[in-house]
N, C-alpha and C positions, 0 to 999 in steps of 0.2 A: 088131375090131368085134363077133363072134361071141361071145367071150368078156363083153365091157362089160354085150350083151343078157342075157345068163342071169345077171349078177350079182342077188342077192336086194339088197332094199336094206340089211340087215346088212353085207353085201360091199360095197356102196358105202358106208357111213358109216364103215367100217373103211379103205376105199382113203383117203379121202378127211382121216381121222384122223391118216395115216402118209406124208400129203403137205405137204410145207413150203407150197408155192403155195395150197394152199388154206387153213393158217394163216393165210398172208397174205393174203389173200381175206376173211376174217373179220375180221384186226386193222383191214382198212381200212372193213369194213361200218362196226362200233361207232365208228371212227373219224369217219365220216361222221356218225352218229347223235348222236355227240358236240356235233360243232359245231353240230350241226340244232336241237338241244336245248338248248344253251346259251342263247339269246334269251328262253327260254319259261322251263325249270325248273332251278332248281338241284339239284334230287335227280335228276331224269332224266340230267343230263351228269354227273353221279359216278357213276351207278348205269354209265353205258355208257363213259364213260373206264376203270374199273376193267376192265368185263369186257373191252378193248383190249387194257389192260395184261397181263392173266392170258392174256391168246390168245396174247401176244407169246412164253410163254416155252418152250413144249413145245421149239419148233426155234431156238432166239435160242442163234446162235454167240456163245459166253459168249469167246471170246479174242478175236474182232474187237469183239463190241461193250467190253470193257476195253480195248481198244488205243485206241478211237474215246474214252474218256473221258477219252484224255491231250490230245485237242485244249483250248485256252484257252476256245474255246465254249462248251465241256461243263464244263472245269473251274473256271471262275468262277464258274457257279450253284452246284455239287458245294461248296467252299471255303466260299461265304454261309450254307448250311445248316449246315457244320460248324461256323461262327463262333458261331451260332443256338444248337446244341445246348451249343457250350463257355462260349456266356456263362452258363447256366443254373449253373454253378459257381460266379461271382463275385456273383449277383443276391441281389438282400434281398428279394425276393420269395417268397410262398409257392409250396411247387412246382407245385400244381395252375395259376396264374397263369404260372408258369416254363414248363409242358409245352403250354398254351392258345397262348404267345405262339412256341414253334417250329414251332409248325401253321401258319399262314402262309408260310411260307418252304420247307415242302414240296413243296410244288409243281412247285417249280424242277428238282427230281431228273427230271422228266416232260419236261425238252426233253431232254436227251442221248437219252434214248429215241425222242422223237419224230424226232429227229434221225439216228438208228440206222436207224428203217423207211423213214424216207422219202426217205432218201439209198438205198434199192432197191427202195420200192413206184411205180409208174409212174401211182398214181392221188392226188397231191397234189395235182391241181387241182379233183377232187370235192370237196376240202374246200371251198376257197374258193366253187364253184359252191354247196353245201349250207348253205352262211351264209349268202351275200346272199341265197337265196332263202328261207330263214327270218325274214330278217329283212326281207324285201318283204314277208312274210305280215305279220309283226307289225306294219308300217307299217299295211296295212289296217285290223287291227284298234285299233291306234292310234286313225287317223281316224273308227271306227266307236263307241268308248268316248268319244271328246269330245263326239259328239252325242247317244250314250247311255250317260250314265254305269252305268247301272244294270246295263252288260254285264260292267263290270272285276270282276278278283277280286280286288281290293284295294279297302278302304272307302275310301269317298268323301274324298278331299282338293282342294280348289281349288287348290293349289299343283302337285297331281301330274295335272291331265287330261288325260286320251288316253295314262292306264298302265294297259295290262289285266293285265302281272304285272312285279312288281320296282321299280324306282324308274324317275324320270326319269333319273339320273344313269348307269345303267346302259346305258337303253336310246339316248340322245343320245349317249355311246361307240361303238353300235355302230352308229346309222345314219350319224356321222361317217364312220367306220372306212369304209364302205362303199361310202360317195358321193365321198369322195374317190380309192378305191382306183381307180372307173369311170375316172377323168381317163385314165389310162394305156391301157387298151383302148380307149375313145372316140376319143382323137387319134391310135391306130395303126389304126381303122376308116376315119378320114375321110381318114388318107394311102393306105389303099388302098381310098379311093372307096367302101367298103361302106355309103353314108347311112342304110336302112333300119336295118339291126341295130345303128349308131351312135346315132341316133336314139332307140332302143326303151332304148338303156343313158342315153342323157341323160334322157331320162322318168324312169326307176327312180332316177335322183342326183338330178332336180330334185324326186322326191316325198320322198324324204329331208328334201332341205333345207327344201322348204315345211315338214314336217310338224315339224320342228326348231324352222323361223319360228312354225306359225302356231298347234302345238297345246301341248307343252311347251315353254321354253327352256332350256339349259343353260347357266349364265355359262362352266363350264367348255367347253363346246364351240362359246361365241360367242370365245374368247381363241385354242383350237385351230385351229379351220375355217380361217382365214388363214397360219396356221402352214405347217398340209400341204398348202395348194395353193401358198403360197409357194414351199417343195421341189420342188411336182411341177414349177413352170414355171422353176426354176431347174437342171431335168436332164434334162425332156425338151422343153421348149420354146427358139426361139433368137430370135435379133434380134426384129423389133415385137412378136413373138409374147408374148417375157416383158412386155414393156409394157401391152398390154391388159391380162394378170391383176389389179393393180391396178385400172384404171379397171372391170372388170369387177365387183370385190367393191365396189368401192364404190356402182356404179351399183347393184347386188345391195342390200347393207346400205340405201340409200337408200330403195330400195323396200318393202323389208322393213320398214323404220322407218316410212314412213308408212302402210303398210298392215297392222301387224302389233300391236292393243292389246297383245297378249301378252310381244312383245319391249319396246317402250316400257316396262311393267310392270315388267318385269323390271329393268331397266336402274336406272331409277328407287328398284326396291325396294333396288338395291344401296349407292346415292347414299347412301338414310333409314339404312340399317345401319350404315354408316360410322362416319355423326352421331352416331347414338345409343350410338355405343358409344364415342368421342371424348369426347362431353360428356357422359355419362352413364353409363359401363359397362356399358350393360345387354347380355344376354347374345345378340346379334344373331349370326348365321348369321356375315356378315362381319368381325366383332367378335370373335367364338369366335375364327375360324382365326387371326387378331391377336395373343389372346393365347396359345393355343397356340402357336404361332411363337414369340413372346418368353420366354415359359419356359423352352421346349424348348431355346432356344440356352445359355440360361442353364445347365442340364442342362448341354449339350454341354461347358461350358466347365471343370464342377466335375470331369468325370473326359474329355478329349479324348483318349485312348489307348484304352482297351477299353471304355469307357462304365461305366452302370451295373449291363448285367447282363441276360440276356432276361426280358421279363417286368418289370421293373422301374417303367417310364415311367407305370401309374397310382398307384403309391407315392408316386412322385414328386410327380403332382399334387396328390395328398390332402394333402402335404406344408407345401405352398405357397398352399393355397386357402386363399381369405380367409373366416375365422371370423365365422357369423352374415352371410353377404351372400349369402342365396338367390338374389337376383335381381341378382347382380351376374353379370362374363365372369369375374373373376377367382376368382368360386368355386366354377368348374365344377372337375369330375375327369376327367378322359379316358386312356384306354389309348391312344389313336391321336393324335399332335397333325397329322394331317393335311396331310402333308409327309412323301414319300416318303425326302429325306435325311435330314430331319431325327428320323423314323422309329426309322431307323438308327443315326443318333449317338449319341442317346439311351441305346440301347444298347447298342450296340458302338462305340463310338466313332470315331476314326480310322482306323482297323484296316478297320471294316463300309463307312465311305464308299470306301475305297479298293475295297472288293469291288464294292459295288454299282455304283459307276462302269467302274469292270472288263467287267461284264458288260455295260452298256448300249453302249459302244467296243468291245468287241468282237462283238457280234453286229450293231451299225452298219457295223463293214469288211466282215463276213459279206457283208452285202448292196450292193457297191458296185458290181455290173455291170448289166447291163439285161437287160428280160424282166419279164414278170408277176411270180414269185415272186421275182424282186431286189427287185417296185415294194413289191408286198405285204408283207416281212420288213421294209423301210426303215420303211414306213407305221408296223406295227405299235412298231416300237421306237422314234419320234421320237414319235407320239403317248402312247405311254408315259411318256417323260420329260417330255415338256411336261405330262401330265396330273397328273404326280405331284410337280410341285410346287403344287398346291392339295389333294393328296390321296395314300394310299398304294397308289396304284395296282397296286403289282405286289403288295404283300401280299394283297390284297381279294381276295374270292373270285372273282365275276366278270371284272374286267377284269384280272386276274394270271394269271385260265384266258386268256383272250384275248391274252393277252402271248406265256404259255408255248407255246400249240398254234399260234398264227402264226407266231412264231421258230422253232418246232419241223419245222410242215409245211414252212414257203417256205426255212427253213433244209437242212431234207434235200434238196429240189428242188433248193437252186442248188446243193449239194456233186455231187449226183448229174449234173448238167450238166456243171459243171468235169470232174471224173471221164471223164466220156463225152469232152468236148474233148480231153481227153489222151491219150484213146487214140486219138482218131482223128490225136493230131498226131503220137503215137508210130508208127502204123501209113502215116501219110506219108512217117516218115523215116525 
């Protein structure tokens, strides 16, 4: 103790330099900072991912952590990027388009890492605490931007109200993500009688969901919402119990219908898209993803082995687009046709769907036991797949960070449990 006192503070930032526990200390600060950020900015959560990343490596056992990337976890993301950077060989694409379209799929290298820490940091469920309360704030301000738009920092759109930054698409991700993850601590409060604190976690998922009903709607997150509580009452609920969940979304939905212009709106606006792009082509939100869809397979089918090539698939478009029909669907151009396999195929053909399914099964069994970070890791990667087939979810920049850092954290946590079980079963016997 004697010695601690007379340390000058040089002496302590030098102690403290030459300490792995307080590298680790720091990777899980920025770590925290990361997901906090995430909601809000997208240069914030790079700028503080990064500095994680560079904290990790002063004391980062370089032979456990290569041992740990011969697990299939690790090496199906590892694999997908390599696919990424080797289609760039076969692509007609310029390379500047070649080098733009392996960006996306970088990401992925960030779970075996996140995997690596937090299969030994004991503070993976700061993460999850430092998200929903982020993204409780931004509910607020949500609700606070639909009555005054004049607060958002995005110009005014009627489509987008109550987004103070980013899209609706982004932000209906993650209050999804959030209000469904509550079901799992709620129903483990109310089996041990805690109703207060259960109570205060059903408030936080029912403002969620209102704010989903009554300020933006997401059609993607009206097709999800059902999805992930279908899962949740089919592993952690039993006999009447799964039966209500239906009569309950529906009783839900019903209400939400009659008292919600915004969802009606929606719903409706989806119907007129349809139409107008059936009998008229014209280039409708739901019309788009249509015919992207139908090209892209068409694609898929001219090269079904290694595809076209990264970076290939607006080539393609341009290819195909019909001449002189500005305002038609079929003469848009697009890089993304909006469709996470379809994504893939496109450019890596057969080969990319097998990876990418790869990964999604395997970080699916990852998560097959119970516990928060088992509920959390299933949540993040079923919503993934379901989201990604209206969109390329896991490339995007947002919800592909979302993918990678929840797979990553809940994925370390459940290894690092196993781990712990085993020796305690080992020191049994």
């Amino acid at each position: 103790m004697t010695t601690l006192a007379r340390e000058t503070p040089g002496q302590m930032l030098s102690r403290r330099l030459r300490s792995p526990a307080a590298w680790g200390e720091t990777v899980d600060l920025f770590a925290i900072l990361t997901v906090a950020s995430l909601p809000w900015s997208t240069s914030l959560a790079g700028i503080f991912n990064a500095l994680m990343l560079l904290c990790m490596v002063p004391f980062l056992d370089v032979r456990a952590f290569l041992q740990s990337l011969k697990r299939p976890i690790c090496a199906a993301p590892i694999a997908l990027v390599l696919l990424a950077l080797a289609g760039t060989l076969w692509s007609d694409a310029a390379w500047g388009a070649r080098i733009y379209a392996v960006n996306p799929t970088i990401k992925l290298l960030v779970i075996p890492v996140l995997l690596y820490h937090f299969e030994r940091s004991p503070r993976g469920n700061w993460m999850f605490i430092a998200f929903l309360t982020s993204c409780a704030l931004l509910s607020v301000m949500s609700w606070l931007v639909a009555f005054y738009p004049s607060l958002s920092l995005k110009p005014y759109d009627p489509l987008e109200r109550g987004i103070f930054v980013k899209n609706y698409i982004d932000q209906s991700q993650e209050f999804t993500l959030c209000a469904v993850t509550l079901a799992y601590p709620i129903v483990k409060l109310l089996r041990e009688q805690r109703y207060w604190f259960a109570g205060l976690l059903v408030a936080i998922a029912l403002s969620f969901f209102v704010n989903m009903a009554f300020v933006v709607v997401s059609r993607t997150a009206l097709v999800t919402v059902p999805i992930l509580l279908g899962v949740f009452a089919l592993l952690h609920l039993k006999g009447r119990s799964i039966a209500i969940i239906p009569v309950v979304l529906l009783a839900g939905a019903f209400l939400a219908w009659q008292a919600s212009p915004q969802l009606r709106k929606t719903a409706d606006r989806f119907a007129d898209e349809y139409t107008r792009y059936v009998e008229k082509g014209e280039p409708t939100s739901a019309g788009l993803r249509l015919e992207f869809w139908r090209k892209s397979l068409r694609f898929f089918v001219e090269a079904p082995i290694v595809g076209h090539g990264t970076g290939s698939t607006r080539g393609l478009f341009e290819r195909v687009a019909t001449p002189g029909g500005q305002h038609l669907a079929s003469a848009e151009v697009i890089g993304n046709p909006h469709n996470q396999t379809l994504n893939v195929a496109v450019q890596w053909g057969g080969i990319g769907i097998v990876l990418l399914y790869a990964i999604w099964i395997r970080h699916l069994l990852l998560f097959r036991g119970d516990g928060l970070a088992n509920w959390v890791g299933l949540l993040v990667v079923v919503q993934n797949i379901f989201t990604s087939l209206f969109n390329s979810h896991l490339f995007d920049f947002h919800e592909g960070w979302m993918y990678v850092i929840g797979v990553g954290v809940a994925g370390g946590m459940v290894i690092r449990a196993q781990q712990a079980a085993a020796n305690v079963g080992e020191a049994g016997s």
